[in-house]
N, C-alpha and C positions, 0 to 999 in steps of 0.2 A: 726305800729306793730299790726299782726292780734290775736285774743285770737287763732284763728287753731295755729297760730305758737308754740302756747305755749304749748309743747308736756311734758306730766311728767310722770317719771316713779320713782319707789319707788327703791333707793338702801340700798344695805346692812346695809348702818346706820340708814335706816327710815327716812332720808329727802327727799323732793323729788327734781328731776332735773327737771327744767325749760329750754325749748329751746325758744331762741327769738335772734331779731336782734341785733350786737352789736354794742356798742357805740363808738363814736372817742376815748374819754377819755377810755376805756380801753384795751388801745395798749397795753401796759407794759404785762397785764394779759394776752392778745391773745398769747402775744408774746414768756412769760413765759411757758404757757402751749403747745405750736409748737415748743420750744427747748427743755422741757422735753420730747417729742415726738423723740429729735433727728432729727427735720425737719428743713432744710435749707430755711427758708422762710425768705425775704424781709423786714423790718421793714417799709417802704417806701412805701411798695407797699400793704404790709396787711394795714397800714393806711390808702390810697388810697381805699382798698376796704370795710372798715371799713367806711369811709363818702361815700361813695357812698351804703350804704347798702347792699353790698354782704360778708359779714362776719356775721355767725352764732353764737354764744354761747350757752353753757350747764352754765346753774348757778344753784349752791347748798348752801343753808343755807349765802347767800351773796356774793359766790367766785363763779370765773370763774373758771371750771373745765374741760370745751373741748370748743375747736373752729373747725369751719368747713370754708375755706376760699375758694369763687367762683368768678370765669375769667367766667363771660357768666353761660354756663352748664355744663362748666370743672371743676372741684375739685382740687383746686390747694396745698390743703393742710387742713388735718384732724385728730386731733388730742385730747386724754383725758387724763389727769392729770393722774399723774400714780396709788396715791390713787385710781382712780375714775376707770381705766379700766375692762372690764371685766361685769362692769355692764348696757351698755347698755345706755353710752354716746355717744359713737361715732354711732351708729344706729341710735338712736335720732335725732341724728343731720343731717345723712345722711337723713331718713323720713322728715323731716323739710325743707330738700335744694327740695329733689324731688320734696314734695308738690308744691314749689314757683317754677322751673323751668320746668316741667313735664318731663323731661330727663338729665340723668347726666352721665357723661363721666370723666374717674379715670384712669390714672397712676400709676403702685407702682410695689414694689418689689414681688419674690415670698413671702416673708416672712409674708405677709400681703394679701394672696390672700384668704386665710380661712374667713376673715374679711368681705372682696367683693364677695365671694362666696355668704354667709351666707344672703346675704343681698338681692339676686335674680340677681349681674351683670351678662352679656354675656361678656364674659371675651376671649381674645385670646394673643396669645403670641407675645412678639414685640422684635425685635433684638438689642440692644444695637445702631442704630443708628435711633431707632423710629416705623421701618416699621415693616407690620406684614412680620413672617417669614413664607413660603410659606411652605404649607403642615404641620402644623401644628395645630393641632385641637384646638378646643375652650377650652377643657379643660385638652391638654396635660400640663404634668407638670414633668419637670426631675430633681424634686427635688435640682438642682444646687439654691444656696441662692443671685446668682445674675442676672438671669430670670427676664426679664420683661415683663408685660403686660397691658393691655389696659381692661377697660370694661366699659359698657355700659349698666344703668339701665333706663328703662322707664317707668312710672306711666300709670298702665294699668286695 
């Protein structure tokens, strides 16, 4: 673990968030924190990327508060404690995976594309069976809440 990873930013309570690599031992807390998210993630498989060092965390005052969980420089799952959202754990984390991969690549709903906006991805639309949908712009959006899209941020 590098001190760069260790990104902090002050929230609302005055502790601050720490991003750094997570540990095997704590699954339970990645795990907690991606189904508060409401993310269908793996237990099997965040472990596996937990010992292999592609699993991020946000920790505050002890607790795990967001994870960021990476396949390569895909984003397989990103997610912050619901206490915690809003203040700039999940960016943290996102800034954190960049730095170590220099390019990161994200799936997600419309619901969450303000998120990925915000953050600098190239973002395009993708058709419920993956591909992008032809003729459609980088940043069309018709509001329907089951739109999906793709983006791609790179460290430049």
């Amino acid at each position: 673990m590098e001190d760069a990873e260790s990104d902090r930013e002050a929230d609302g309570a005055g502790d601050a968030t720490t991003v750094r690599e997570g540990d095997p031992d704590e699954l339970v807390a990645v795990m907690r924190v991606l189904d508060a998210g409401l993310l269908e993630a793996d237990a099997g498989e965040v472990r596996d990327r937990l010992a292999a060092g592609d699993c991020l965390v946000a920790e505050a005052s002890g607790r795990v508060v967001g994870a960021l969980v990476l396949d390569g420089d895909y984003i397989d799952a990103v997610a912050a404690s619901p206490s915690r959202r809003g203040r700039g754990v999940g960016t943290a984390l996102v800034r954190a995976a960049l730095d170590r991969r220099g390019r990161l690549v994200a799936d997600f709903d419309g619901g969450v594309r303000p998120f990925y906006e915000s953050l600098g991805f190239d973002i395009e639309e993708r058709n419920r069976s993956g591909s992008r949908n032809e003729g459609a712009g980088a940043v069309a959006d018709t509001g329907a809440g089951d739109d999906r899209f793709r983006g791609v941020l790179r460290d430049e």
